[in-house]
C-alpha positions as CSV (number, residue, x, y, z in Angstrom):
1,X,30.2,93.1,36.4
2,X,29.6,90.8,33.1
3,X,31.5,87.5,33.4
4,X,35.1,87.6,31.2
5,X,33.9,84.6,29.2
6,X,30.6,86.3,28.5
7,X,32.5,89.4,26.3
8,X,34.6,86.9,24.0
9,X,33.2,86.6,20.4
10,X,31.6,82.8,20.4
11,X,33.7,82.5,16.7
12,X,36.4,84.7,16.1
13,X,37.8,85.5,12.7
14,X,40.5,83.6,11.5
15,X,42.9,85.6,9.1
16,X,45.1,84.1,6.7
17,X,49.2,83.5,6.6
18,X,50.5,86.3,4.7
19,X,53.6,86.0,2.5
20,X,56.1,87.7,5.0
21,X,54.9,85.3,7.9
22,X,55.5,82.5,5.1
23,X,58.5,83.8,4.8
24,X,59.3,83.6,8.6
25,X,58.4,80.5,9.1
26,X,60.1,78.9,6.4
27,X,63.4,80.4,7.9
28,X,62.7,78.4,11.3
29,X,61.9,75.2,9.6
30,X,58.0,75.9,10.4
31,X,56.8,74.6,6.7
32,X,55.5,71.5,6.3
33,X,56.2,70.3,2.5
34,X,53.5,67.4,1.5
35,X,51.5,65.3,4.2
36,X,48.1,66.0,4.9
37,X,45.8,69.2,4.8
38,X,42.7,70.1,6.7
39,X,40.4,69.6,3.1
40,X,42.1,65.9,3.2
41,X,40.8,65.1,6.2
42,X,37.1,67.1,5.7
43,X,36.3,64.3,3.0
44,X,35.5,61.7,5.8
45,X,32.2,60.1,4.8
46,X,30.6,59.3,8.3
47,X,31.1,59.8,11.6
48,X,30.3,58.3,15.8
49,X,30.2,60.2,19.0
50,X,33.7,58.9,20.9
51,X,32.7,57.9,24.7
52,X,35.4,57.7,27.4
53,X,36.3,54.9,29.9
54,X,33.5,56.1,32.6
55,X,31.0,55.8,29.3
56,X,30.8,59.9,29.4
57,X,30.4,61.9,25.6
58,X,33.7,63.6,24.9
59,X,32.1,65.7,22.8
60,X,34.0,64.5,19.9
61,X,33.7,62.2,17.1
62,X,35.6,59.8,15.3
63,X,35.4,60.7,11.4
64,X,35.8,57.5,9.0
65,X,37.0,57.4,5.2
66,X,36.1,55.9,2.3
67,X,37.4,52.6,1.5
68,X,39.2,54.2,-1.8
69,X,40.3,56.9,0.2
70,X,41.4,55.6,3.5
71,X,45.0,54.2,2.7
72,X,46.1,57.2,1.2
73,X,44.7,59.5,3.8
74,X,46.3,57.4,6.4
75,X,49.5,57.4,5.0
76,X,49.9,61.3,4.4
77,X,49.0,61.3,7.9
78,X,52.2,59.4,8.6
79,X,54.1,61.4,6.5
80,X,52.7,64.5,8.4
81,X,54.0,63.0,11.9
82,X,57.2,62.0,10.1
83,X,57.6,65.8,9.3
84,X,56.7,67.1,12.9
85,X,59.0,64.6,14.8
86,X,61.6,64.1,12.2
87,X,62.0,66.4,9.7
88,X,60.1,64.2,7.4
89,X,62.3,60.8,7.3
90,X,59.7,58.1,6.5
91,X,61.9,55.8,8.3
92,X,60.8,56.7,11.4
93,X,57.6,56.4,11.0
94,X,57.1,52.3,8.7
95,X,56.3,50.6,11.8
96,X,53.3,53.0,13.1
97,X,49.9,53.0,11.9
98,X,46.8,55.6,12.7
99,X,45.0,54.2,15.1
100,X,41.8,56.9,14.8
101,X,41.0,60.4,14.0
102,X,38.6,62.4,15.8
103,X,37.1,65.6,15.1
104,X,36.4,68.5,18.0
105,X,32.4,69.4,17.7
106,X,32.4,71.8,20.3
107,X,35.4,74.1,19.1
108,X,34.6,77.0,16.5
109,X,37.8,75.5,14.5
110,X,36.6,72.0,14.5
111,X,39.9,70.5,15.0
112,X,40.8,67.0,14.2
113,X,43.2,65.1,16.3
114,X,44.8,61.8,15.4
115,X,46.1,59.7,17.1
116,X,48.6,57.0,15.9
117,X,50.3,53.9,17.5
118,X,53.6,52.0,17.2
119,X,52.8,48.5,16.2
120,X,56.1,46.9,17.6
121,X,54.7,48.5,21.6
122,X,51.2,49.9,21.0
123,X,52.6,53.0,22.5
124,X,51.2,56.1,21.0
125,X,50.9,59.7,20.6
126,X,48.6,62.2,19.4
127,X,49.0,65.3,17.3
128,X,46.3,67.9,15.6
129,X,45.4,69.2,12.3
130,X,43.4,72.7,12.1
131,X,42.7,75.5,9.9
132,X,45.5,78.3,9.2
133,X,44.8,81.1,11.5
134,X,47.8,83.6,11.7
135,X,46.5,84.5,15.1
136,X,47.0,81.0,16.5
137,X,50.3,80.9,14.6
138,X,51.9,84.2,16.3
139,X,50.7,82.7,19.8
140,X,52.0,79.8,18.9
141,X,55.1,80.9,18.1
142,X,55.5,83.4,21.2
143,X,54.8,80.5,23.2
144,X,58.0,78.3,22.2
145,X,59.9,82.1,22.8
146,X,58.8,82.9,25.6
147,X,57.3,80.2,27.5
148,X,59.3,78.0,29.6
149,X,58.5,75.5,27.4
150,X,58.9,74.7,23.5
151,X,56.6,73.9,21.0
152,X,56.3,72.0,17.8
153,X,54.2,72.8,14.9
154,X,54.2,73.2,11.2
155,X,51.9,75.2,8.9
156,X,51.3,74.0,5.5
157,X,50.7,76.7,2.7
158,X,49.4,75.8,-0.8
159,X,48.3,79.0,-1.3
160,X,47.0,82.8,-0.1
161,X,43.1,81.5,1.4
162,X,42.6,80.0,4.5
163,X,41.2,77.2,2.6
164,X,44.3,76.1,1.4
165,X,46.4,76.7,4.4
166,X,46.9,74.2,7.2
167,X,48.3,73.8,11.1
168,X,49.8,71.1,12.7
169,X,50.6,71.0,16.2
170,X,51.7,68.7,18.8
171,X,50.1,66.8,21.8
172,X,50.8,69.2,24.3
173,X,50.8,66.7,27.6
174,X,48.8,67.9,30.7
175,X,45.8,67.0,32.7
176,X,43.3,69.6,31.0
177,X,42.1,72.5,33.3
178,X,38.9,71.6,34.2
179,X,39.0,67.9,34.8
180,X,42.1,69.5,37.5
181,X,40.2,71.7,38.9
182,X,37.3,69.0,39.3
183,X,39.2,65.5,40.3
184,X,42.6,66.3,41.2
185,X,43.0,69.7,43.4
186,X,45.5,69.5,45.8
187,X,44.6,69.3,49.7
188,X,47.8,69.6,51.2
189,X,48.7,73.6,52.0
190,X,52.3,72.9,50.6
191,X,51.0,72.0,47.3
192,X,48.2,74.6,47.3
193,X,51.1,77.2,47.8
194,X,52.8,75.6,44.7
195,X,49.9,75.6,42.8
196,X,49.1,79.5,43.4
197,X,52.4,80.4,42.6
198,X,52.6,78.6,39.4
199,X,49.3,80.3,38.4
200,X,50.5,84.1,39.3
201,X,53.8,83.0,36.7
202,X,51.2,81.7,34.3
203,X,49.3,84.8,34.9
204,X,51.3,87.2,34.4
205,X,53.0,85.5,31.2
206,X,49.2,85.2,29.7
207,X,49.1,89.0,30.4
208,X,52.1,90.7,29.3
209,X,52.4,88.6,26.1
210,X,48.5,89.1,25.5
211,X,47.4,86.0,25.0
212,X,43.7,85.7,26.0
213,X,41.0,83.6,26.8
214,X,42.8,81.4,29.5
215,X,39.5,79.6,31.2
216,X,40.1,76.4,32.5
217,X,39.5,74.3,29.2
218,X,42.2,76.0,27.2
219,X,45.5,75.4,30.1
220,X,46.2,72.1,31.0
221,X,48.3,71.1,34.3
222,X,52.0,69.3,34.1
223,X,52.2,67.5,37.0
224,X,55.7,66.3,38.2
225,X,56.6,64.4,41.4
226,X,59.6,66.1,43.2
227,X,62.0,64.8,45.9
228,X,59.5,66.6,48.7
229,X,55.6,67.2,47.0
230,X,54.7,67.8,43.5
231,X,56.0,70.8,40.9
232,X,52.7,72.3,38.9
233,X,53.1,74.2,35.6
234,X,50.7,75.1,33.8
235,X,50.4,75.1,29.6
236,X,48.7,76.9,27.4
237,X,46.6,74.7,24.4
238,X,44.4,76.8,22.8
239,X,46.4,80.3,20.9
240,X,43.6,81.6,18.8
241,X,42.6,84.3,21.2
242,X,46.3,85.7,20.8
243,X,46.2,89.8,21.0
244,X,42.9,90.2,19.3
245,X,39.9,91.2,22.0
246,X,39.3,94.8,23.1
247,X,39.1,93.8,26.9
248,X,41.8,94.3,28.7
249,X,40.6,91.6,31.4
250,X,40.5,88.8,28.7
251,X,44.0,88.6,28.9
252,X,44.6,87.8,32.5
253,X,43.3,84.2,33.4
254,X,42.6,85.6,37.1
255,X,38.9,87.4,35.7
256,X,38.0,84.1,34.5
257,X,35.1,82.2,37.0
258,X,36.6,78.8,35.8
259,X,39.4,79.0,37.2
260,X,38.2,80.5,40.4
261,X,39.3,77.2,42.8
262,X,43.0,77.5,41.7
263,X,42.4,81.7,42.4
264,X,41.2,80.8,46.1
265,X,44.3,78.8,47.0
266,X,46.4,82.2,46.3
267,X,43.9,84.2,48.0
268,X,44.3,82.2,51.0
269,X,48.2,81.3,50.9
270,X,49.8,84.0,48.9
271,X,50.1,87.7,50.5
272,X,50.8,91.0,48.4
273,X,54.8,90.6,48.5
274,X,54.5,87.6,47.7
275,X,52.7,87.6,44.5
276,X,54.7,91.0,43.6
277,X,57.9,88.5,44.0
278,X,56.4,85.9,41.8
279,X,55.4,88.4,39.4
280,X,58.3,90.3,39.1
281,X,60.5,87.0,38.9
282,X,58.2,85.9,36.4
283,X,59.3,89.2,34.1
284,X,62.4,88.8,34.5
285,X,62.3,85.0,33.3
286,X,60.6,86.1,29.9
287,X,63.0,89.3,29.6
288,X,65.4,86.4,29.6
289,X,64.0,84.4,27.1
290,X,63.8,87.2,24.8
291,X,67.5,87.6,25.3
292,X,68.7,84.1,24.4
293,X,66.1,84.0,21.3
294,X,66.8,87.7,20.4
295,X,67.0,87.1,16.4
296,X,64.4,85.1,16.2
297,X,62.0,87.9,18.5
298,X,63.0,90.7,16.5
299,X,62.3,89.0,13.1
300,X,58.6,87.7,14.4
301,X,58.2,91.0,15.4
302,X,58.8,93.0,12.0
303,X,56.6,90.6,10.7
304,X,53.8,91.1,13.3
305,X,53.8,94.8,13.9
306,X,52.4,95.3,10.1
307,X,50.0,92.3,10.0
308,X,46.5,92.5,10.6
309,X,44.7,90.3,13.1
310,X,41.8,92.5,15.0
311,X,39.8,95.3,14.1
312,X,41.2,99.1,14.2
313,X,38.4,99.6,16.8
314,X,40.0,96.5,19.1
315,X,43.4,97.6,19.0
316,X,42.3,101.1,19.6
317,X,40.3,100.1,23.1
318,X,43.0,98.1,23.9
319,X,45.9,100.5,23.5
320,X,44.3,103.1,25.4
321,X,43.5,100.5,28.5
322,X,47.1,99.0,28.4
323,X,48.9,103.0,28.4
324,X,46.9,103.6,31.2
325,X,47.3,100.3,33.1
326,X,51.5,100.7,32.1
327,X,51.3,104.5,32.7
328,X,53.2,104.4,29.1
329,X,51.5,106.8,26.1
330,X,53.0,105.3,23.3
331,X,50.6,101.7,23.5
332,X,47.4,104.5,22.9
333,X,49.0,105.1,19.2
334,X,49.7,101.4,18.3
335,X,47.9,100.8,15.0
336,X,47.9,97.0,14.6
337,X,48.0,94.4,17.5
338,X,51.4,93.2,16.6
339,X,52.6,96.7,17.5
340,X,50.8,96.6,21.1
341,X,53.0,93.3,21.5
342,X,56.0,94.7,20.4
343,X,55.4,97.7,23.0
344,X,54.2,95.4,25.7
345,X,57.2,93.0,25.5
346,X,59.3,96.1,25.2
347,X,57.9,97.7,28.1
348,X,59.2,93.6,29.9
349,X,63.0,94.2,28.6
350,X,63.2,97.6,30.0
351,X,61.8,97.0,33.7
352,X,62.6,93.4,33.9
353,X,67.0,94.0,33.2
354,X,68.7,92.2,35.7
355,X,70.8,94.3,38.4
356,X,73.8,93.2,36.7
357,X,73.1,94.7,33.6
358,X,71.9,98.0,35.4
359,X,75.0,98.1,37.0
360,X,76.8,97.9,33.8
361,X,74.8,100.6,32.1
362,X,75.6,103.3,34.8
363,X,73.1,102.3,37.8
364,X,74.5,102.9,41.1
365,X,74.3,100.0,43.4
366,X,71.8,102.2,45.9
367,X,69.7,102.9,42.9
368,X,69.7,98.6,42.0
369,X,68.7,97.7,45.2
370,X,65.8,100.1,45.9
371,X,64.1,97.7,43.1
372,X,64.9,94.8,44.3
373,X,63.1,92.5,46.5
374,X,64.3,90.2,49.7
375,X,63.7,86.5,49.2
């Protein structure tokens, strides 16, 4: 069988922020107005591989300015991290300076990432400016719904081409998936158990949200000492692979061979119930989400279901591969990806309804517990 990562486009398409996802996003505050755009930083004038402390290539560079240039660059950075963190008041951010920006050489966005540094404590923080891509935006945004954590980010919009539209995001913090999996894989069973479970949740999110391409480089790993052992989550990073392959399989991190250590620890620990429990608990966490944000879901899904971000031909392989994996028709006449989304997450709310609700809506108590599981 062909490796996952082997059927993922090496450059995908990026498609531009249309005026009713505008729209959307200024209603949540998700507009940046002024700072810095991707073209400002794309004038820097040279450029030096950036080495880490063990002397190793990190595979990206740090991009320098122009004398003339620099001071203004720098500042509309500020003013860009004064907008991400607090709403724009300059106040905030007088006593910090930009320590560096670096640009990704190995991404197919090439992504720069800044990283700037309080003077009075030489404490920093990082944060990342990249090309509009609508894709990236809706996963994005579906991450800060539906994940159990949120998510900051603005896009800046000077008009309809993706050459004058902008994203910035924030440092998600995590030890990136690979460099886990290589130096810091847990050897105690306890923490292996943790570490399964943690990636069936992460899993299964990944899957029924359909956000692809979840090898170990694009997840990192929040690590959190607890009263007894450690508590693992994992994070998505990278969103531009949201709902637009053909393969079903690209959307559930378990097919990819990167992450195959983390795999073997729920192999070995983790038995059928088990993961079923984790799964279904999983479900019924998003279903909840959904709940809370329900205003905000339904209006990024009117604006999704109409916009285009795969090919017909994508959408049609995958709509016929998720009906029959759901056992559920309607996915096999989705026309746009935003619409298998819709149907997927719908498909969540309907079998993930707490007992309590079932109850409510005419469920008999036998009927309840016949889908429910022991502890």
């Amino acid at each position: 069988m062909e490796p996952v990562r082997n059927l993922i486009s090496k450059k995908k398409p990026a498609y531009p922020v249309t005026d009713f996802l505008v729209e959307y996003l200024e209603g949540y505050g998700r507009i940046a107005d002024g700072g810095v755009s991707y073209d400002d930083l794309a004038r820097y004038v040279g450029q030096a591989p950036l080495y880490d402390e063990l002397g190793e290539d990190t595979l990206w560079s740090t991009v320098y300015f122009g004398p003339s240039e620099q001071a203004e660059i720098h500042d509309a950075l500020r003013t860009t991290y004064a907008l991400l963190k607090s709403a724009g008041d300059r106040s905030t951010v007088e006593h910090l300076y930009i320590d560096r920006v670096d640009l990704c050489l190995y991404g197919n966005t090439l992504p720069f990432r800044v990283r700037i540094v309080n003077r009075l404590n030489e404490n920093f923080d990082y944060f990342y400016i990249k090309r509009a891509d609508a894709s990236r935006i809706y996963g994005l945004e579906l991450e800060h719904i539906l994940s159990p954590s949120s998510i900051n980010f603005l896009a800046r919009v000077d008009g309809p081409t993706l050459r004058e539209q902008t994203i910035i995001e924030e440092h998600i913090i995590g030890l990136p998936g690979d460099a886990f999996i290589r130096e810091q894989l847990p050897v105690g069973r306890f923490d292996q158990v943790r570490l399964a479970k943690e990636f069936v949740k992460f899993n299964e999110r990944c899957f029924v949200r359909l956000l692809g391409d979840m090898h170990s480089g694009n997840w990192v790993v929040d690590v959190t000492p607890d009263f007894e052992k450690l508590h693992y989550r994992m994070r998505a990073i990278d969103f531009d692979q949201q709902s637009h392959h053909a393969r079903r399989k690209v959307y559930l991190p378990q097919f990819f061979p990167g992450n195959n250590a983390v795999i073997a620890f729920g192999l070995e620990h983790l038995t059928e119930p088990t993961v079923d429990q984790y799964q279904r608990e999983e479900r019924a966490l998003m279903a909840g989400r959904i709940r809370v944000n329900r205003q905000r879901y339904d209006a990024l899904m009117d604006v999704m279901r109409e916009d285009v971000i795969a090919p017909p031909s994508s959408v049609a392989a995958l709509g016929a591969s998720l009906a029959a994996h759901y056992r559920a028709p309607a996915l096999e006449d989705a026309d746009t990806m935003g619409e298998l989304v819709s149907l997927s997450l719908g498909l969540l709310l309907e079998r993930a309804e707490p007992a309590s609700l079932r109850l409510l809506a005419g469920a008999t108590a036998a009927e309840v517990a016949g889908d429910v599981h022991g502890a």
